[in-house]
C-alpha positions in Angstrom: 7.5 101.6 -79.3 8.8 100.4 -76.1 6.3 97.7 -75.4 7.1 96.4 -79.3 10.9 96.5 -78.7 10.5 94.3 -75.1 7.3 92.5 -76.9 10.0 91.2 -79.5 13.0 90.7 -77.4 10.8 88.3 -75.7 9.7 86.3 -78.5 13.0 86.3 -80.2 14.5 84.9 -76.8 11.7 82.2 -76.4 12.4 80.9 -80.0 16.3 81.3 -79.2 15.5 78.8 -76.4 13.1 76.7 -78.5 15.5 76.3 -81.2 18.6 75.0 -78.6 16.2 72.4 -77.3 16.2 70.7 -80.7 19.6 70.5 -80.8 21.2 73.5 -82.3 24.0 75.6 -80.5 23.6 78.9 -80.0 25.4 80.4 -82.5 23.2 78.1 -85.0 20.0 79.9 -83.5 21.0 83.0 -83.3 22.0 82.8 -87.1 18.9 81.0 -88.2 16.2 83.4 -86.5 17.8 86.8 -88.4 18.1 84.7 -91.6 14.4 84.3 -91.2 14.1 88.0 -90.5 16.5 89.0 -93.3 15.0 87.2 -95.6 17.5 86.5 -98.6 21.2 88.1 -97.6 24.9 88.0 -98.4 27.3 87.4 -95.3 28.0 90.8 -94.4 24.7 92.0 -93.4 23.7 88.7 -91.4 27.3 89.1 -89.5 26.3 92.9 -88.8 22.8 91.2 -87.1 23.9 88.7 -85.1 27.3 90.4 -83.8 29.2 87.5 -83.5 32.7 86.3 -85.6 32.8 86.9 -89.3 34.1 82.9 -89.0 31.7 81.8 -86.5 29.0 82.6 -88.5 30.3 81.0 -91.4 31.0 77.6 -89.6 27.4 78.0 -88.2 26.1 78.4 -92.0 27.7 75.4 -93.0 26.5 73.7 -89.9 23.1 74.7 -90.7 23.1 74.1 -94.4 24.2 70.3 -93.6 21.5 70.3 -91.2 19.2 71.4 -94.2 17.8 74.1 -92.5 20.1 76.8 -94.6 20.3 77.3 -98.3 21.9 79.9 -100.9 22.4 81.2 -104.2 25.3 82.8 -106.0 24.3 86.0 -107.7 27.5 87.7 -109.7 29.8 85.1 -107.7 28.3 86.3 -104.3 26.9 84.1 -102.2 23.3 84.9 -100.9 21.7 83.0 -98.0 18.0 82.2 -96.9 16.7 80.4 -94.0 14.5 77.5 -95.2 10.9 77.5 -94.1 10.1 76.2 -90.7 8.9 73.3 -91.6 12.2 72.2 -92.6 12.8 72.5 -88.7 10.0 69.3 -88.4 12.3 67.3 -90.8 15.3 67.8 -89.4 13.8 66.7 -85.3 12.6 63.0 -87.5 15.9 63.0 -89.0 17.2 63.5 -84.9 14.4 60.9 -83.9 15.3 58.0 -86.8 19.3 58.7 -85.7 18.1 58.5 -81.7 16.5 55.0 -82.8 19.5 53.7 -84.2 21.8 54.7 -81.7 19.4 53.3 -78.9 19.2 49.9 -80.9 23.1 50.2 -81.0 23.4 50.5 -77.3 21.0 47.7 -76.8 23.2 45.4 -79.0 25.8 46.2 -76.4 24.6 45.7 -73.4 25.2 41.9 -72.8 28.7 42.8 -73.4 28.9 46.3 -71.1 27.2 43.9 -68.3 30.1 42.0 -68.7 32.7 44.4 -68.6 30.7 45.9 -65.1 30.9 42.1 -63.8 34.7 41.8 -64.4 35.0 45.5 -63.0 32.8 44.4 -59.8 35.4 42.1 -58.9 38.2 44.4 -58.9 39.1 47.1 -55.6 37.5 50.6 -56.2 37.9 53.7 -54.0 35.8 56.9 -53.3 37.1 60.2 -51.6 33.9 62.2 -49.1 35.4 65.1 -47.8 34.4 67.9 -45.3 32.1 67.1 -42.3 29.0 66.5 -44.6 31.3 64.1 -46.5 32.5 62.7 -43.4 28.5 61.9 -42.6 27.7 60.0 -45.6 31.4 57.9 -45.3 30.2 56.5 -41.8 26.8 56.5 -42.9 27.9 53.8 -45.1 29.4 51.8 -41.8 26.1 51.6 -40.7 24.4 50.5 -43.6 26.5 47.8 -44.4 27.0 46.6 -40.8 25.0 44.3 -38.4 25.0 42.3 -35.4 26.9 40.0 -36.7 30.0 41.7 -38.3 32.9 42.5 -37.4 33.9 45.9 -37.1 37.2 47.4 -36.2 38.5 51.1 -35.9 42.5 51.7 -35.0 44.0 55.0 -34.4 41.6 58.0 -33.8 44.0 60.8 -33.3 42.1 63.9 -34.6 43.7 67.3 -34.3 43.3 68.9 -31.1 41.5 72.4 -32.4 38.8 69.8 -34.4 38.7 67.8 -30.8 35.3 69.2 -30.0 33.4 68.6 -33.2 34.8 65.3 -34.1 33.8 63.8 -30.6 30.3 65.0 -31.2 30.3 63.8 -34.4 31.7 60.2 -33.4 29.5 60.3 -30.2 26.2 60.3 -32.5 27.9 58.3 -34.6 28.4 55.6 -31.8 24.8 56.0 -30.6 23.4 55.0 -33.7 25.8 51.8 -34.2 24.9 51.0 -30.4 21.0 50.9 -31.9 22.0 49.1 -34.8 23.7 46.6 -32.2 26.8 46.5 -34.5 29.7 45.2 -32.9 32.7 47.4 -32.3 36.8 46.8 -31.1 38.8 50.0 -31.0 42.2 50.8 -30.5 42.7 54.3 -29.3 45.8 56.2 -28.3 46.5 56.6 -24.3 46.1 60.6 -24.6 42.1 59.7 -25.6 41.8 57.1 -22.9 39.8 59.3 -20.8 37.8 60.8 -23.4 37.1 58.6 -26.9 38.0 55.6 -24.1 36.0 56.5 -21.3 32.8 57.2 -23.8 33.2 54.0 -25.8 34.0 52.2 -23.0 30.3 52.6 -21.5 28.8 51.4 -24.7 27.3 48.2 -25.5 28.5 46.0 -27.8 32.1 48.0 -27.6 35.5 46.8 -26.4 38.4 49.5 -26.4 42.3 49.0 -25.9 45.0 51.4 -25.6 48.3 51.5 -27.9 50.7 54.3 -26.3 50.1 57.7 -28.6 53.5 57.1 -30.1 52.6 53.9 -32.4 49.0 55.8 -33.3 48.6 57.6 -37.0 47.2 60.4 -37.9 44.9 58.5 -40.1 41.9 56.5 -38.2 41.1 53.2 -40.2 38.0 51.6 -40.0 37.4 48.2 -41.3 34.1 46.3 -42.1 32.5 44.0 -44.5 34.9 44.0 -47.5 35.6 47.7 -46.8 38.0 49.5 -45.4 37.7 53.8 -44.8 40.4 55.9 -43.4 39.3 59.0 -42.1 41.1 62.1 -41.6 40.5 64.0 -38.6 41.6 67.9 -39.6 39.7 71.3 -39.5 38.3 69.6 -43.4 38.2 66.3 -42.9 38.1 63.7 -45.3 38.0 60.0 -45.4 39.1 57.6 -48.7 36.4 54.6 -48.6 38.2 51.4 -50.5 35.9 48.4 -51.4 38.5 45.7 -52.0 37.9 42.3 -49.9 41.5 41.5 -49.7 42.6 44.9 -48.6 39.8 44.5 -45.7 41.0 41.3 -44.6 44.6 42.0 -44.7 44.1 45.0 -42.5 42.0 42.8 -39.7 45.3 40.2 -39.8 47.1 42.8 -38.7 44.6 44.0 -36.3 44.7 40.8 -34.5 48.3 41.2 -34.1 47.7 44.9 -32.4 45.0 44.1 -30.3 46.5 41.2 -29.1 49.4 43.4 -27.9 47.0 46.2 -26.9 46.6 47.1 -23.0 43.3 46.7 -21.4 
């Protein structure tokens, strides 16, 4: 009796699964399976079967009846229900399959104009937010994909929190060592506390010039410009960094570079 009672709790479950597939919730599942178990019922045994909300069963039997897969009868002004035969279950997936055509050939009529609206869109700044250190590796990851030898590529203010010190300077460190392979180009302004440090390391790196601001003009944000992107990274026990893809932000920001790095000490 055992094996029967887990041999039909399996098969119930598979069809439960087999019948949300298609398309129907499982409320509608649940109430179509002990339909075709009851056989020809009124509501009250059907909502003793499948436990759920006197009400929620009724919206699924209306759901299910406009589906075509539920019918009834009124005998002395009750309503009795009866699941229809599975094969109703084949009609209703080519009803699914002849709407799924026509909304395919609807999105298809559309597209010309969605491409436009992506074009238009394109042009326009957007912004994306990475955050923790395995955020932090695919924000700078993105430096070094979209830099080369030829770009320019500026960093001002690294200031990260002294108790993050440690893991940030590895971080950058690799960082570095990989943009020194790429043969990228770098000018970095950096406050006098880091000179012996961030200073000291970039210092010794090809392709790398470094100046000093004095600690007091430095933020706690570190802003990194290059191509038509500019990401400012925050250096705390999470940090995070807010990448903006906007040409004229990016090229504002290296005007006003020039005008700190021209004041910058050597």
């Amino acid at each position: 009796m055992e094996n029967y009672l887990i041999i039909s709790l399996h098969i119930f479950l598979m069809n439960f699964s087999y019948l949300e597939r298609i398309g129907l919730t499982k409320g509608e599942a649940r109430v179509y399976l002990a339909l075709l178990e009851l056989g020809s019922t009124t509501a009250g045994p059907l909502i003793r079967r499948v436990q759920i909300q006197k009400s929620a069963v009724y919206f699924c039997l209306d759901s299910l009846i406009d589906k075509g897969l539920v019918s009834y009868i009124i005998k002395n002004n009750v309503k009795n229900f009866e699941a229809g035969s599975p094969e109703r279950l084949l009609d209703y997936l080519k009803k699914q399959e002849k709407n799924l055509h026509l909304q395919m050939d609807n999105v298809q009529s559309l597209m010309p104009k969605l491409y436009a609206k992506m074009n238009v869109a394109e042009k326009h700044s957007s912004a994306r937010l990475f955050e923790g250190w395995n955020g932090m590796k695919s924000a700078f990851d993105d430096i070094l994909q979209s830099s080369g030898p030829k770009d320019e590529y500026l960093i001002y203010s690294v200031c990260p929190e002294p108790d993050v010190f440690p893991r940030f300077f590895r971080f950058i460190n690799k960082f570095h060592q990989e943009r020194v392979r790429k043969k990228i180009p770098v000018k970095i302004i950096v406050g006098e506390e880091y000179k012996a440090t961030i200073g000291k390391a970039r210092a010794k790196e090809q392709r790398t010039e470094v100046r000093y601001f004095p600690s007091s003009f430095m933020t706690p944000a570190a802003i990194n410009v290059y191509s038509d992107r500019m990401l400012i990274a925050i250096w705390a026990k999470t940090p995070s960094a807010l990448l903006i893809e906007s040409k004229d932000v990016s090229d504002s920001f290296r005007a006003y570079f020039k005008v700190l790095w021209n004041s910058a000490k050597r």
